[in-house]
VEXSE-357526 format. One record per atom (N, C-alpha, C): residue number from 1; residue in one letter; atom name; x, y, z. Coordinates in nm, 2 decimals. Layout:
BEGIN
+-----+-----+------+--------+--------+--------+
!   n ! res ! atom !      X !      Y !      Z !
+-----+-----+------+--------+--------+--------+
! NUM !   A !   CA !      X !      Y !      Z !
...
+-----+-----+------+--------+--------+--------+
***
This chain:
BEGIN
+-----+-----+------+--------+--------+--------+
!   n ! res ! atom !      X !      Y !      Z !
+-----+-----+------+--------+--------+--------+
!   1 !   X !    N !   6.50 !  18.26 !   9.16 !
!   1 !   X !   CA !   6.39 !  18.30 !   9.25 !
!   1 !   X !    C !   6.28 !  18.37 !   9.17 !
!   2 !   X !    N !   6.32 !  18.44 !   9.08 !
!   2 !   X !   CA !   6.24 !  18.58 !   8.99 !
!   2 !   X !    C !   6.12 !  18.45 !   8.94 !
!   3 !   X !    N !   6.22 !  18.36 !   8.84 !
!   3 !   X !   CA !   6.19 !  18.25 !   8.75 !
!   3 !   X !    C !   6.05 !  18.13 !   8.86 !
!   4 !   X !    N !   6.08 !  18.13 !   8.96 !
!   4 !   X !   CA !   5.99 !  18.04 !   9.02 !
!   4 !   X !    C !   5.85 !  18.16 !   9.06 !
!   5 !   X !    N !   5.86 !  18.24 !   9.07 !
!   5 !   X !   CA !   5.73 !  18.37 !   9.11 !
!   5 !   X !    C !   5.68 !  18.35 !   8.98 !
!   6 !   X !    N !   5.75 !  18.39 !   8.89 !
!   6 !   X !   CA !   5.66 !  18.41 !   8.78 !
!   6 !   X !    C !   5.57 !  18.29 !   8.72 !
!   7 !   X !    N !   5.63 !  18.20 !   8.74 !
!   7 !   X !   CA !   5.57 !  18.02 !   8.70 !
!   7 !   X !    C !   5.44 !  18.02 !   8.84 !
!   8 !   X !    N !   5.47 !  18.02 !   8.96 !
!   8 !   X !   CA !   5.37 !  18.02 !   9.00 !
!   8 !   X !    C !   5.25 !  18.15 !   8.96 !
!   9 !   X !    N !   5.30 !  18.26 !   8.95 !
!   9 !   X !   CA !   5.20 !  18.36 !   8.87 !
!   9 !   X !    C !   5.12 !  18.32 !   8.73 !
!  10 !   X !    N !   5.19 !  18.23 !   8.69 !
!  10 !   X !   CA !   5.12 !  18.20 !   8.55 !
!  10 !   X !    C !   5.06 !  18.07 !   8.56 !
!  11 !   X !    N !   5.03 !  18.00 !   8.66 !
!  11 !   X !   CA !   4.98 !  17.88 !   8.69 !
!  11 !   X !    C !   4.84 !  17.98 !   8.78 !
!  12 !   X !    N !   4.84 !  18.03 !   8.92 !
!  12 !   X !   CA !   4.77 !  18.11 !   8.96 !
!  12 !   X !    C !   4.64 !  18.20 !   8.89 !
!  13 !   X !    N !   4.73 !  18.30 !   8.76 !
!  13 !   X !   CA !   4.64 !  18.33 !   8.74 !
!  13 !   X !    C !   4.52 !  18.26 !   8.64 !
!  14 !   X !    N !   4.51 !  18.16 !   8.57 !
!  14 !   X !   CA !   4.43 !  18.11 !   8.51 !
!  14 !   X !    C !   4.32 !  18.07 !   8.61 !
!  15 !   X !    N !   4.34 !  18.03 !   8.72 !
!  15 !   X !   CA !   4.27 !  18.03 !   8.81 !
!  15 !   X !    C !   4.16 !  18.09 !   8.89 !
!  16 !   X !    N !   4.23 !  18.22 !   8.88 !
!  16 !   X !   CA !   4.18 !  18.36 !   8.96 !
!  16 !   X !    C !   4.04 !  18.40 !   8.82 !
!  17 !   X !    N !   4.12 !  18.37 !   8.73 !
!  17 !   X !   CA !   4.00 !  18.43 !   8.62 !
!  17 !   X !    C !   3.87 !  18.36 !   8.64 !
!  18 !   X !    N !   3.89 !  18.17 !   8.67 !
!  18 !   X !   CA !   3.74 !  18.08 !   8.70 !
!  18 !   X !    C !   3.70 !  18.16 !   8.85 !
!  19 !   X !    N !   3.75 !  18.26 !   8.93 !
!  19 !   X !   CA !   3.70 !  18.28 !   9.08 !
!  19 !   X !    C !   3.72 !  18.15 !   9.20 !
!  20 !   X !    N !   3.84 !  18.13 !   9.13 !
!  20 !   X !   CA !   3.88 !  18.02 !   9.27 !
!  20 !   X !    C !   3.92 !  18.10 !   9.39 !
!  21 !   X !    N !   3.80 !  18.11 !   9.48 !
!  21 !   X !   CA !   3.81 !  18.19 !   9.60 !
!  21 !   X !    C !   3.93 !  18.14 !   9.70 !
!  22 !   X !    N !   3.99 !  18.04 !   9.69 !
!  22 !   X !   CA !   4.09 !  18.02 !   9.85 !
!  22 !   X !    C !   4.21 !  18.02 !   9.75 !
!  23 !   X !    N !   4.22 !  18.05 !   9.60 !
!  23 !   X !   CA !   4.35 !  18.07 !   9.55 !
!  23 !   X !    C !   4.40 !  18.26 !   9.54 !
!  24 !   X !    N !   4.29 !  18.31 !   9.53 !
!  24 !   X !   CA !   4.31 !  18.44 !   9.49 !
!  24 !   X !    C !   4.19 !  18.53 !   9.59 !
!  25 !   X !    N !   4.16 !  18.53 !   9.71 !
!  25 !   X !   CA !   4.11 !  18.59 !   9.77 !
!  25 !   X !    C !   4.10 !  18.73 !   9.75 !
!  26 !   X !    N !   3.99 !  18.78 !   9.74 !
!  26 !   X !   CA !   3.95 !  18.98 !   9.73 !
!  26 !   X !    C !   4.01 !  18.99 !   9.82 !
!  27 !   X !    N !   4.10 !  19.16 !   9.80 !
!  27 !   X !   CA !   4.12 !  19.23 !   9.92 !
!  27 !   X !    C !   4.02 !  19.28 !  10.01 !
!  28 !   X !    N !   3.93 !  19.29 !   9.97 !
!  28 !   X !   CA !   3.84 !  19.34 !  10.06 !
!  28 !   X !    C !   3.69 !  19.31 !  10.03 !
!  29 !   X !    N !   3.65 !  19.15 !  10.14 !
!  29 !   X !   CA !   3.52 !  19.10 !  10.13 !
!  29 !   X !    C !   3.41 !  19.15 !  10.19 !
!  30 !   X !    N !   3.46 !  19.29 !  10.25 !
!  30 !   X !   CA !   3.33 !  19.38 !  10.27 !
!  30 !   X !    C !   3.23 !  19.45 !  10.17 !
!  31 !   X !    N !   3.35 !  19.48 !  10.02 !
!  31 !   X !   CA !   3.37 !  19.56 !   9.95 !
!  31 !   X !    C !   3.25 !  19.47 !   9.85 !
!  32 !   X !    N !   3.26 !  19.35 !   9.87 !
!  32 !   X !   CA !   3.23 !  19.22 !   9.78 !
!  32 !   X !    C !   3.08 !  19.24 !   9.82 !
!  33 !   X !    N !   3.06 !  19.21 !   9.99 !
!  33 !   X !   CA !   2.91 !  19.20 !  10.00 !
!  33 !   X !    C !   2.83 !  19.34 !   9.97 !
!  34 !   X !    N !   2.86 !  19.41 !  10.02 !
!  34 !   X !   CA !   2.83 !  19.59 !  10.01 !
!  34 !   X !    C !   2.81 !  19.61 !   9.84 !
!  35 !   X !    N !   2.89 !  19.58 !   9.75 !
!  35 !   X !   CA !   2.87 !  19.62 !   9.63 !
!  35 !   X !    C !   2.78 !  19.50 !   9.58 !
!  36 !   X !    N !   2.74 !  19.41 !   9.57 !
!  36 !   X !   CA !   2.68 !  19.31 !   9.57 !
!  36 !   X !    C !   2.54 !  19.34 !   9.58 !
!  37 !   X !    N !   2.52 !  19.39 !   9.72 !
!  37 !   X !   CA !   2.39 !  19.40 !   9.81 !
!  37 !   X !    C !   2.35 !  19.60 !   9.66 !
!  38 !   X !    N !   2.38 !  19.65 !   9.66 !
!  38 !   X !   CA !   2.36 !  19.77 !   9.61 !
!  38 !   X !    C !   2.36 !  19.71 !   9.46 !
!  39 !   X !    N !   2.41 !  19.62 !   9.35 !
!  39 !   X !   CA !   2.40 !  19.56 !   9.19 !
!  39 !   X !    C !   2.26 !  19.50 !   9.21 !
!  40 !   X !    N !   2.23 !  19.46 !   9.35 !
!  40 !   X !   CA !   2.09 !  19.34 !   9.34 !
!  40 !   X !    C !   1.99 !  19.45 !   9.39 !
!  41 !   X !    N !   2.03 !  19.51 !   9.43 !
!  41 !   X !   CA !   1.92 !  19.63 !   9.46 !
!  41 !   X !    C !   1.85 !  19.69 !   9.32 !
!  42 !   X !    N !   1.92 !  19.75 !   9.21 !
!  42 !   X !   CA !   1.86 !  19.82 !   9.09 !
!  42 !   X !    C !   1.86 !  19.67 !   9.02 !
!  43 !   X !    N !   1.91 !  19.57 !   8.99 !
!  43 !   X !   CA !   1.84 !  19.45 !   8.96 !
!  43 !   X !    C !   1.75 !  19.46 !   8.96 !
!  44 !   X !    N !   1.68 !  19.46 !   9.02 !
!  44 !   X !   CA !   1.56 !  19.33 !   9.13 !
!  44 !   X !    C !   1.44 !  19.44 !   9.09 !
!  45 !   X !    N !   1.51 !  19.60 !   9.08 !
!  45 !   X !   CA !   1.42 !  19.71 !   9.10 !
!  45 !   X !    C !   1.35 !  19.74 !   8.97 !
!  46 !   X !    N !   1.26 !  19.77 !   8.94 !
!  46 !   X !   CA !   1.20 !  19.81 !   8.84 !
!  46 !   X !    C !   1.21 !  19.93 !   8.81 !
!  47 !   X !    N !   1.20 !  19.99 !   8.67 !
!  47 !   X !   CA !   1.20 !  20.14 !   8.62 !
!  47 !   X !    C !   1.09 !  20.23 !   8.72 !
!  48 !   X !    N !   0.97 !  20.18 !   8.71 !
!  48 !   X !   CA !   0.89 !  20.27 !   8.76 !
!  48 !   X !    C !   0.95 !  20.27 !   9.00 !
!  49 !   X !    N !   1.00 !  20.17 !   9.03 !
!  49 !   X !   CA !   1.06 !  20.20 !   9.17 !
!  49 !   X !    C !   1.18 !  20.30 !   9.14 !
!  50 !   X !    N !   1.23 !  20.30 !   9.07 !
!  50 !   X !   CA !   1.36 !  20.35 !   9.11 !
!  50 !   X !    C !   1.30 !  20.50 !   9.06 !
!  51 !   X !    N !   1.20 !  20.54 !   8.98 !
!  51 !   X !   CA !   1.19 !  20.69 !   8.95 !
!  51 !   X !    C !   1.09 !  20.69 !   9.10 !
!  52 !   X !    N !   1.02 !  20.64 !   9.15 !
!  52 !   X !   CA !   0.96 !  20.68 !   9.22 !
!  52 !   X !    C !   1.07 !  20.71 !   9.37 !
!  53 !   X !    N !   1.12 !  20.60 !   9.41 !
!  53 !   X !   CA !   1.28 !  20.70 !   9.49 !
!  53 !   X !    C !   1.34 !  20.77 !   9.45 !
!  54 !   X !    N !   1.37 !  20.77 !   9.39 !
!  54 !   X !   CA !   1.46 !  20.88 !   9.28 !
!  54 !   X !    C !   1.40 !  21.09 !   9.35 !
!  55 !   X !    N !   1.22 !  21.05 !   9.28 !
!  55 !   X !   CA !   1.19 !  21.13 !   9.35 !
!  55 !   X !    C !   1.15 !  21.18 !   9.48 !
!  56 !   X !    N !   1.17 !  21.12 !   9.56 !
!  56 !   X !   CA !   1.12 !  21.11 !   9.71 !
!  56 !   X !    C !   1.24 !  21.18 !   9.79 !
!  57 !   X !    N !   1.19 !  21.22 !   9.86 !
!  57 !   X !   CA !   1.34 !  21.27 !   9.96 !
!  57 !   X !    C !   1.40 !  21.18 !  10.03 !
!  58 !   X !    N !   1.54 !  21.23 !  10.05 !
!  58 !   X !   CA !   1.63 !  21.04 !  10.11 !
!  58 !   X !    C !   1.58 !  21.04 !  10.22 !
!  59 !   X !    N !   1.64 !  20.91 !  10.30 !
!  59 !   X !   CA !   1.55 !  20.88 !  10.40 !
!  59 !   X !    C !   1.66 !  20.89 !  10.51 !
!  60 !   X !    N !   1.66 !  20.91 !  10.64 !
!  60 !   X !   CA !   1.77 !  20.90 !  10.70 !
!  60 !   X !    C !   1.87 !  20.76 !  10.70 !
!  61 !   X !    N !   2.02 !  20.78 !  10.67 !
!  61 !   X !   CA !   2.11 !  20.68 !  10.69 !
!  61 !   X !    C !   2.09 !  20.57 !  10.80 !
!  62 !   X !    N !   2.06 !  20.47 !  10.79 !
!  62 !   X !   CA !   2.10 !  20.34 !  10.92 !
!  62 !   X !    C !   2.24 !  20.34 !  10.97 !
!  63 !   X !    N !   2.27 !  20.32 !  11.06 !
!  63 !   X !   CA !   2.40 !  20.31 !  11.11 !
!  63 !   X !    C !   2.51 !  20.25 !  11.04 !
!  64 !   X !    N !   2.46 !  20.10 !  11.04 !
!  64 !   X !   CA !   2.57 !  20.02 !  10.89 !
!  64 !   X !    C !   2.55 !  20.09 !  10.79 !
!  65 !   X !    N !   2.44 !  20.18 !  10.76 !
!  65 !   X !   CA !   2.48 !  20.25 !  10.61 !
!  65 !   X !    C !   2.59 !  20.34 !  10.67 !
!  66 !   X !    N !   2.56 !  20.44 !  10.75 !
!  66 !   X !   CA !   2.70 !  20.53 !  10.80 !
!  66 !   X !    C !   2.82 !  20.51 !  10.82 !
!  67 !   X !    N !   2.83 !  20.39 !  10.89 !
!  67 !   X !   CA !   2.98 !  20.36 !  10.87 !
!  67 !   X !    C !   2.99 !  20.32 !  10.73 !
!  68 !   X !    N !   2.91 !  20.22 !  10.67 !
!  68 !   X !   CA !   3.01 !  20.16 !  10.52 !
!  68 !   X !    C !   3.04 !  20.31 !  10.44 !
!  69 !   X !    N !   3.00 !  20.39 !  10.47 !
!  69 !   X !   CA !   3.06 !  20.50 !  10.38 !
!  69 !   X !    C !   3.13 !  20.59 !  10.46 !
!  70 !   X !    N !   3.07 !  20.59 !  10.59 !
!  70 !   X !   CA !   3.24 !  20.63 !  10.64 !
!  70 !   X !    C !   3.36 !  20.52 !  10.62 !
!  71 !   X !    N !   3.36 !  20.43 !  10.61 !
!  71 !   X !   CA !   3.51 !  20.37 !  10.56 !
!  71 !   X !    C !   3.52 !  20.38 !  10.41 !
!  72 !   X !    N !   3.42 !  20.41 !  10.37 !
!  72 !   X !   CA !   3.42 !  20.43 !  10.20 !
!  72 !   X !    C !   3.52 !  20.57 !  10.20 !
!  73 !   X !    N !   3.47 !  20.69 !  10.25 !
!  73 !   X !   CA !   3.54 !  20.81 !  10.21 !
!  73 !   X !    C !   3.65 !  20.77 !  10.31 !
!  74 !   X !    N !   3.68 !  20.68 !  10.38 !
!  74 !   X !   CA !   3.82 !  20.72 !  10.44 !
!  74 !   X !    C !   3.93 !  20.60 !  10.41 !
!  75 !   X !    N !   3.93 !  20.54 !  10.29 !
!  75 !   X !   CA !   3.97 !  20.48 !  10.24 !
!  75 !   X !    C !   3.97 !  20.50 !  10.09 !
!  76 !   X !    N !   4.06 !  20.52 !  10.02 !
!  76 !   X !   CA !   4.08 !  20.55 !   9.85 !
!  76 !   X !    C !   4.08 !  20.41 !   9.77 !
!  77 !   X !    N !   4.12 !  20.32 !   9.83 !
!  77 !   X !   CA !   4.11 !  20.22 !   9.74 !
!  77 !   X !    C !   4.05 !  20.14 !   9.77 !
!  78 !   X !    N !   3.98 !  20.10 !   9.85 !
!  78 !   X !   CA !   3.84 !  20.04 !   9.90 !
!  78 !   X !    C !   3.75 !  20.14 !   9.86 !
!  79 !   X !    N !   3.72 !  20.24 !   9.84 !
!  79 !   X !   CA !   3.62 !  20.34 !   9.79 !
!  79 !   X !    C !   3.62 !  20.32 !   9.62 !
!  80 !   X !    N !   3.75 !  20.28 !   9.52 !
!  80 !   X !   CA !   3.75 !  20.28 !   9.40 !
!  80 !   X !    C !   3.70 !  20.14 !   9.39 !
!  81 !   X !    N !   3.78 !  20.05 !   9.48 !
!  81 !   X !   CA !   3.72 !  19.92 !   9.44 !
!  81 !   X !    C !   3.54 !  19.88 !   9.43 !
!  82 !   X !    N !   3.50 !  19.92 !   9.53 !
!  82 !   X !   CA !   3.34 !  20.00 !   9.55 !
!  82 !   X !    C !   3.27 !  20.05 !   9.44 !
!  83 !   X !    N !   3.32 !  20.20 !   9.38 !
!  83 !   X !   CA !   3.31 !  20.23 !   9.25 !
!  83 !   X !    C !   3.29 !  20.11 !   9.13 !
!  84 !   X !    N !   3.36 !  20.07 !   9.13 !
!  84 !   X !   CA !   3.46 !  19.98 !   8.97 !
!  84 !   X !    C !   3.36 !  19.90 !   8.98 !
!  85 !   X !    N !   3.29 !  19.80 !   9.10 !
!  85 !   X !   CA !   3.22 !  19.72 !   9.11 !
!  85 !   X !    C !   3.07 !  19.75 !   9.06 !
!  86 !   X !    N !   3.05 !  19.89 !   9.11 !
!  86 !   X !   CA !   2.88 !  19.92 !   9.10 !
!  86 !   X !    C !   2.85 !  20.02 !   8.99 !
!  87 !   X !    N !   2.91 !  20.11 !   8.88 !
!  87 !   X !   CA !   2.90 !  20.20 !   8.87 !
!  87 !   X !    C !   2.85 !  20.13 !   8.74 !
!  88 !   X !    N !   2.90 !  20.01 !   8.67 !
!  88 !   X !   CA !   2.86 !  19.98 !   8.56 !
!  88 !   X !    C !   2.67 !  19.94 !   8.54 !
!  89 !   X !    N !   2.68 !  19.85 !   8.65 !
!  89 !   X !   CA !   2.54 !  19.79 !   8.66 !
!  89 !   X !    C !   2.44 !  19.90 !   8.71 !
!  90 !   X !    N !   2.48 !  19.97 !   8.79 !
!  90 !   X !   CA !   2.38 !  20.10 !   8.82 !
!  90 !   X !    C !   2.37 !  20.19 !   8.68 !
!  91 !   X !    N !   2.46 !  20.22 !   8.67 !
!  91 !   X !   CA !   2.46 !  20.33 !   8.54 !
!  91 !   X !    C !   2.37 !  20.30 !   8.42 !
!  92 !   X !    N !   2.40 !  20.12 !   8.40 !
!  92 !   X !   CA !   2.32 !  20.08 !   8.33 !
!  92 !   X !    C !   2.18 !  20.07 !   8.32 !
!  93 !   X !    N !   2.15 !  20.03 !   8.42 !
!  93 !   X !   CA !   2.04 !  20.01 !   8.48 !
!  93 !   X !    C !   1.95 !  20.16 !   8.46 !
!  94 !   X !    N !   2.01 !  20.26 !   8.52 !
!  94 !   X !   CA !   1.96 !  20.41 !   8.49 !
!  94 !   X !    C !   1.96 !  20.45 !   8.38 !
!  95 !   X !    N !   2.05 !  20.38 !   8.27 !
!  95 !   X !   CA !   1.98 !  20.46 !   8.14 !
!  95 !   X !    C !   1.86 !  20.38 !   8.09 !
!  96 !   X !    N !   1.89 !  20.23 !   8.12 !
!  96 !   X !   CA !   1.76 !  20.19 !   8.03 !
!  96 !   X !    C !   1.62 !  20.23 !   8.12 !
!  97 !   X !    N !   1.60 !  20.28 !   8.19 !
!  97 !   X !   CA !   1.52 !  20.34 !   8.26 !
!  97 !   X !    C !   1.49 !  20.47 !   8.20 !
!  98 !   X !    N !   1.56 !  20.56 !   8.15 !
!  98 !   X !   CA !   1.53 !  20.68 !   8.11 !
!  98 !   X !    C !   1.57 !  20.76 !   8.23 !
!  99 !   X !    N !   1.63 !  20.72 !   8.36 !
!  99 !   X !   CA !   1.67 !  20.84 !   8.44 !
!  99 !   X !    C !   1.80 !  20.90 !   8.44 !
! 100 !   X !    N !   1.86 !  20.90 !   8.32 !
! 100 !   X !   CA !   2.00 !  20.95 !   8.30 !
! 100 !   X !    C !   2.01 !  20.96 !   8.15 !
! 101 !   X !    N !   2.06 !  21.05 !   8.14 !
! 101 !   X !   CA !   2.04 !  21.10 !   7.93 !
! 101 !   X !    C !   2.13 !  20.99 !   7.87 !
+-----+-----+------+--------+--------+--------+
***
């Protein structure tokens, strides 16, 4: 039994690595569009937009923003998954900008 998981595991995952979505489905495709929608945001954005928000005062939350981060903080691993997804591309994006040392 061990021997037949693991053979399907090693067929599977070569798969998973091209994003064959109906073999290896995300745990959480909210996590997918939400982090997605926030990588294309500083994308898309130019240095001088993002210093000009940057310095502006925030703007009040929209409702779907409130919840997705209320299920963000009430969830640990949907919240890291969240993280892991966005922190590289934003971070990056802020240094080549000059808004982060």
């Amino acid at each position: 039994m061990m021997k037949r998981f693991a053979l399907i595991v090693l067929a599977v995952a070569p798969l998973c690595a091209f994003n064959a979505p109906a073999v290896c489905a995300q745990p959480f495709p909210m996590i997918d569009q939400l982090a997605q929608k926030v990588v294309q945001k500083y994308q898309n954005s130019s240095c001088q937009q993002l210093a000009e928000e940057r310095s502006q005062p925030r703007a009040p939350r929209g409702e779907m923003e409130q919840r997705a981060i209320a299920v963000l903080r009430s969830d640990q691993q949907m919240r890291m998954e969240f993280i892991n997804r966005v922190a590289a591309p934003v971070a990056n994006k802020l240094f080549e900008c000059g808004l982060i040392p």
